[in-house]
Structures are given as C-alpha cells and as structure tokens.
DSSP file (Angstrom, degrees, kcal/mol; ACC not computed):
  #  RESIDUE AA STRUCTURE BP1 BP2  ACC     N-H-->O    O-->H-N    N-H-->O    O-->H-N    TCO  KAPPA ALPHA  PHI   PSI    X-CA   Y-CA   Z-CA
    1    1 A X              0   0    0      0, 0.0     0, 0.0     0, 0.0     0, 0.0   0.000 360.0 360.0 360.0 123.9   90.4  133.0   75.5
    2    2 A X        -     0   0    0      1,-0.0     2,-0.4     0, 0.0     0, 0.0  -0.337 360.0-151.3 -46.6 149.3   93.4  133.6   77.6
    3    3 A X        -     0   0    0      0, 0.0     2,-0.2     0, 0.0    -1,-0.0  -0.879  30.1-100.0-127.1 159.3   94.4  130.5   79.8
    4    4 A X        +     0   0    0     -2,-0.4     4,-0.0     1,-0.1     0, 0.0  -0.441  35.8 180.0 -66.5 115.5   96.5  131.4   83.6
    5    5 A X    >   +     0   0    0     -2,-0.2     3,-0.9     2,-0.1     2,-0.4   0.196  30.6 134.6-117.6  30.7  100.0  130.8   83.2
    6    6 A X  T 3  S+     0   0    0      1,-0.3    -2,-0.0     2,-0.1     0, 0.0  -0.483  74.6  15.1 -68.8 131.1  100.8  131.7   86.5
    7    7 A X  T 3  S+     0   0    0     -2,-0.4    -1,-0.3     2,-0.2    -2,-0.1   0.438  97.1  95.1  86.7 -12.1  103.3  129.0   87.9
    8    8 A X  S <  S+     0   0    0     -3,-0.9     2,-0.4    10,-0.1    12,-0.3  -0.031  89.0  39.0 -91.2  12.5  104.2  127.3   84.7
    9    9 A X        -     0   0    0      9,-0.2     2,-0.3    10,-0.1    -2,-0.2  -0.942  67.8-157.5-166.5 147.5  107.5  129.5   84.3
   10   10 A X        -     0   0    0      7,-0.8     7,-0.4    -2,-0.4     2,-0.2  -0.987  10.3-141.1-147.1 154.1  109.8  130.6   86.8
   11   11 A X        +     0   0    0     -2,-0.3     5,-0.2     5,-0.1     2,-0.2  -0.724  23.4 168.3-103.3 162.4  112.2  133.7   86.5
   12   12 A X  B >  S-A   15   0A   0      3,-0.8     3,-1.8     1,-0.2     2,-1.1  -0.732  73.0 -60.2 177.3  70.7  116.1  133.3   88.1
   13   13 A X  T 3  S-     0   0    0      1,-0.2    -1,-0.2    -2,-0.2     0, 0.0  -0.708 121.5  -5.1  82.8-129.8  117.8  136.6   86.6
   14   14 A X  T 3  S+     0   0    0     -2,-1.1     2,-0.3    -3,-0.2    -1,-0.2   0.585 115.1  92.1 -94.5 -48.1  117.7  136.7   83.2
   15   15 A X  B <   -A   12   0A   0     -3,-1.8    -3,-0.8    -4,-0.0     2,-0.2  -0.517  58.0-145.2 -93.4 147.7  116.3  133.3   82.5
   16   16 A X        -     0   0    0     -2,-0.3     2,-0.2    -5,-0.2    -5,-0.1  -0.605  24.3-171.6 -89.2 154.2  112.9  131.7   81.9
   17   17 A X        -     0   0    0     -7,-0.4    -7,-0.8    -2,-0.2    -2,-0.0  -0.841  20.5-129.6-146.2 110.5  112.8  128.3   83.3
   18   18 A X        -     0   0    0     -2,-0.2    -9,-0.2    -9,-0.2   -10,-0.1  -0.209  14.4-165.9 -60.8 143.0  109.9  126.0   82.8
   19   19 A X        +     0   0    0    -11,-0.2     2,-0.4     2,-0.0    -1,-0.1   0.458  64.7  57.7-116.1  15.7  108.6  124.4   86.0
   20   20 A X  S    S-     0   0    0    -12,-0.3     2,-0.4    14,-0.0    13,-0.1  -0.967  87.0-103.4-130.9 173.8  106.4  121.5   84.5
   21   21 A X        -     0   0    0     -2,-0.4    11,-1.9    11,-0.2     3,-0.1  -0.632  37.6-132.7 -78.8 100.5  107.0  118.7   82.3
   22   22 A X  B     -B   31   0B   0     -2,-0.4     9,-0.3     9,-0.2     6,-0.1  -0.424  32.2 -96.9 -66.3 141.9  105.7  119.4   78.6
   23   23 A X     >  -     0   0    0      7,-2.1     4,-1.3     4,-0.3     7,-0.2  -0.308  22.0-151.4 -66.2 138.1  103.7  116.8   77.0
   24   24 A X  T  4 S+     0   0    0      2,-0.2    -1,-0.1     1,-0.1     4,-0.1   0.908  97.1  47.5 -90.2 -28.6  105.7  114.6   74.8
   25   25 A X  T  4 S+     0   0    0      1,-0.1    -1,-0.1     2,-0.1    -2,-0.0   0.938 122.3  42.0 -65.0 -39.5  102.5  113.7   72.2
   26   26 A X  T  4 S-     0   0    0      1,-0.3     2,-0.3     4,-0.2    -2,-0.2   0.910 105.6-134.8 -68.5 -75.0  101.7  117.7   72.1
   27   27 A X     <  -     0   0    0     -4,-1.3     2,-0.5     3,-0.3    -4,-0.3  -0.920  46.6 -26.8 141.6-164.4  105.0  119.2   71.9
   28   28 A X  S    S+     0   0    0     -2,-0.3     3,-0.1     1,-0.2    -4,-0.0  -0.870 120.9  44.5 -81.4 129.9  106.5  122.1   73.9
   29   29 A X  S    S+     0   0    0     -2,-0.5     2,-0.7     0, 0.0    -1,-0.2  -0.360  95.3  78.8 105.1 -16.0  103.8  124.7   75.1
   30   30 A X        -     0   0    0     -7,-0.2    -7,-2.1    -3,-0.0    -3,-0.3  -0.832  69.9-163.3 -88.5 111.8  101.3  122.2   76.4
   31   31 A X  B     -B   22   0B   0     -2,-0.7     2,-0.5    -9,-0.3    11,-0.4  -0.530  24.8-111.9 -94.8 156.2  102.3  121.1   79.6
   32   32 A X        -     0   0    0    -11,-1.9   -11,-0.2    -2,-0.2     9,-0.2  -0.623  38.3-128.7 -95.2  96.9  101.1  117.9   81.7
   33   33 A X  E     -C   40   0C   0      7,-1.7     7,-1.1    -2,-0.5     2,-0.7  -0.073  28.0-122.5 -47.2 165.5   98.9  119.4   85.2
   34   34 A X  E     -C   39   0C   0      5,-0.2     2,-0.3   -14,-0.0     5,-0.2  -0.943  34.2-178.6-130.9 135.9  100.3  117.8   88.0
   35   35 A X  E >   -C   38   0C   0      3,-1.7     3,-1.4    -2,-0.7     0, 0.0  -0.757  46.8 -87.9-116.0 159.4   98.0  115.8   90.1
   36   36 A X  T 3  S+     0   0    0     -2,-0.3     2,-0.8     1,-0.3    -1,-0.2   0.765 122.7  12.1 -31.3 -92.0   99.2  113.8   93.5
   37   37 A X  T 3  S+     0   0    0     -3,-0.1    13,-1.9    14,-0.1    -1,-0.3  -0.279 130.9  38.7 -89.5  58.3  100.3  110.3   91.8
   38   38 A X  E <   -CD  35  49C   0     -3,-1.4    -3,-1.7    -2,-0.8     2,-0.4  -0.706  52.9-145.8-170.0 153.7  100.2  111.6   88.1
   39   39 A X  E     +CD  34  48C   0      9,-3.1     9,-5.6    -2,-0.2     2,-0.3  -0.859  29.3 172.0-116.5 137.7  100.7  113.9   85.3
   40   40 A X  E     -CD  33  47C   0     -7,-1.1    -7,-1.7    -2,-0.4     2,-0.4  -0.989  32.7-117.4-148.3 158.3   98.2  113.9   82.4
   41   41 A X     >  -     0   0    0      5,-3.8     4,-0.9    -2,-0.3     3,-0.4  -0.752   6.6-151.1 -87.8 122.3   97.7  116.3   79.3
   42   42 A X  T  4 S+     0   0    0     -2,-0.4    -1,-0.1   -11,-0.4   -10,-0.1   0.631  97.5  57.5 -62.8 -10.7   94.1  118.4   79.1
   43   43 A X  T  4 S+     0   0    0      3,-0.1    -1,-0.2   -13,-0.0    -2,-0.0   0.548 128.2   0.9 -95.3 -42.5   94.9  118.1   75.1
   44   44 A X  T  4 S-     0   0    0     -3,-0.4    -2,-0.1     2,-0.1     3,-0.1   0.544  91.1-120.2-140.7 -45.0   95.3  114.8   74.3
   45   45 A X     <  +     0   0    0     -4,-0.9     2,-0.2     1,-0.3    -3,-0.1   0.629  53.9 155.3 109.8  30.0   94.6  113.1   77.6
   46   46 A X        -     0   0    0     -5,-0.1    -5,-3.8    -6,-0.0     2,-0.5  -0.601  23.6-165.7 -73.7 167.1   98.2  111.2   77.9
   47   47 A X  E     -D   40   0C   0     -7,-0.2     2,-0.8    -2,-0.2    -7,-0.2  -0.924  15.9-153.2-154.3 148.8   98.9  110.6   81.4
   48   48 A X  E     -D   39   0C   0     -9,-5.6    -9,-3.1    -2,-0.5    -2,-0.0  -0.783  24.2-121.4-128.8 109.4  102.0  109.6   83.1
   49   49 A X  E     -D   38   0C   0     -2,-0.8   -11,-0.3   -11,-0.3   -12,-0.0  -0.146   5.3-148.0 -58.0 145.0  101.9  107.6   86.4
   50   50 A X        -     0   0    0    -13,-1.9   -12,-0.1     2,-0.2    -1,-0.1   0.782  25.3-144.7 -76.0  -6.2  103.6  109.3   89.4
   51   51 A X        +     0   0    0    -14,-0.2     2,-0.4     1,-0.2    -1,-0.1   0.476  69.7 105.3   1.0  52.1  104.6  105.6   90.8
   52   52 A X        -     0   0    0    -16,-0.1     2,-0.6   -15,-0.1    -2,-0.2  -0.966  59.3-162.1-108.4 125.2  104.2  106.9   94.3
   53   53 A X        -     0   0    0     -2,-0.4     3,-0.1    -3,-0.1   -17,-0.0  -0.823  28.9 -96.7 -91.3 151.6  101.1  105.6   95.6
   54   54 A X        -     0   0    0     -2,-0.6     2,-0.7     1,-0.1    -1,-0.1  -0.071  44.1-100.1 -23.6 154.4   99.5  107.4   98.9
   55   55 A X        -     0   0    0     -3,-0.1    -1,-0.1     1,-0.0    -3,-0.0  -0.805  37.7-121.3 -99.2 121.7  100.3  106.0  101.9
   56   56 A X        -     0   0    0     -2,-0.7     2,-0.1    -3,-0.1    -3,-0.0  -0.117  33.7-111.0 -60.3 153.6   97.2  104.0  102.7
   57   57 A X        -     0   0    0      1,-0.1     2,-0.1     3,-0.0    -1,-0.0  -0.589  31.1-116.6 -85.4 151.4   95.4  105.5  106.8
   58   58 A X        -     0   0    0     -2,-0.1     2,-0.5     1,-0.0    -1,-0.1  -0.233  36.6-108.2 -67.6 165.3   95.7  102.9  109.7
   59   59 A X        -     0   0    0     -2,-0.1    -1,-0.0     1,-0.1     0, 0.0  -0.946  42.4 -91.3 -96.5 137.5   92.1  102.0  110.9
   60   60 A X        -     0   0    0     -2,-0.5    -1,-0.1     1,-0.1    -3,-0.0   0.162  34.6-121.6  -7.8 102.7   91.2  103.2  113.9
   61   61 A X  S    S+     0   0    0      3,-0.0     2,-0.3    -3,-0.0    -1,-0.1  -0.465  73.1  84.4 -65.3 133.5   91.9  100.9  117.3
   62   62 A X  S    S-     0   0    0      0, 0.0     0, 0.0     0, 0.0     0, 0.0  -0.936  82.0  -9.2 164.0-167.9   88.4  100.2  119.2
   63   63 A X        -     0   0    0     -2,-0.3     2,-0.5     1,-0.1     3,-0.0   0.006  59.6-122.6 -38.2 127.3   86.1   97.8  118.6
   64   64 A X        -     0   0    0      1,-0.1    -1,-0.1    -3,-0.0     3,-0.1  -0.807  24.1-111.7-124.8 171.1   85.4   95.1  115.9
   65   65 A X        -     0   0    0     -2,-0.5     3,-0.1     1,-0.1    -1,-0.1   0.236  50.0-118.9 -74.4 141.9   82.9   94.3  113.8
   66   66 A X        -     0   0    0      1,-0.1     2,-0.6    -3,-0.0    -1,-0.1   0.136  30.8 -85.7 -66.5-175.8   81.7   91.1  115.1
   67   67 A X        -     0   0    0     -3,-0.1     2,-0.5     1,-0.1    -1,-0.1  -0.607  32.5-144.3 -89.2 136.0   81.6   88.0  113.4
   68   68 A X              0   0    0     -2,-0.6    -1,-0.1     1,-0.2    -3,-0.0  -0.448 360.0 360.0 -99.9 149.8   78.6   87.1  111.1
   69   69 A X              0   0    0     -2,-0.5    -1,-0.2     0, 0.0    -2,-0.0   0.560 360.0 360.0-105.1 360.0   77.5   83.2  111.1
C-alpha cells in the first residue's frame, strides 16, 4: 500500500530537499512524525523529546474553592 508523502520533500529548482528528520535507528527513508514537544518513529517507536514544554494556561481570576476543615 502506498503511504502520503505529501510534505516530506520540498522542491527549490532542481533540488529535492528533505523537510523532516530521518530516524537514526531506521535509516534514511523513514522519517520521525513531528508532534508538538516530540518526534518519534511509527517503525521502531524511537522518540526524540522536543525540550519545549507547552506553556502551561493561567487559571481563571473569580472565586476560590473554599477551604475544607
């Protein structure tokens, strides 16, 4: 079965240019999806932290929860 390679190459003239990060256990032609903080392989299942975490949401100003005795 064919898999989508749309986005995994980009064209600049003449030259192919890969635009993700190939798995290093795998080789060259499986490349690492990219998720928000990490890259991981569908193949082998290495995984490479992005070390950006999210930036965690404020809580809400307004009332709070009262104190429990």
């Amino acid at each position: 079965m064919a898999k989508a390679r749309i986005g995994l190459y980009s064209v600049k003239g003449d030259t192919l240019t890969r635009t993700h990060k190939s798995c290093p256990k795998c080789g060259p032609g499986t490349f690492l999806a990219e998720h928000k903080n990490r890259r991981s392989c569908g193949k082998c299942g290495y995984m490479e932290s992005g070390g950006a975490t999210p930036p965690k949401t404020a809580k809400p100003a307004g009332k709070s929860a009262p104190p429990t005795a």
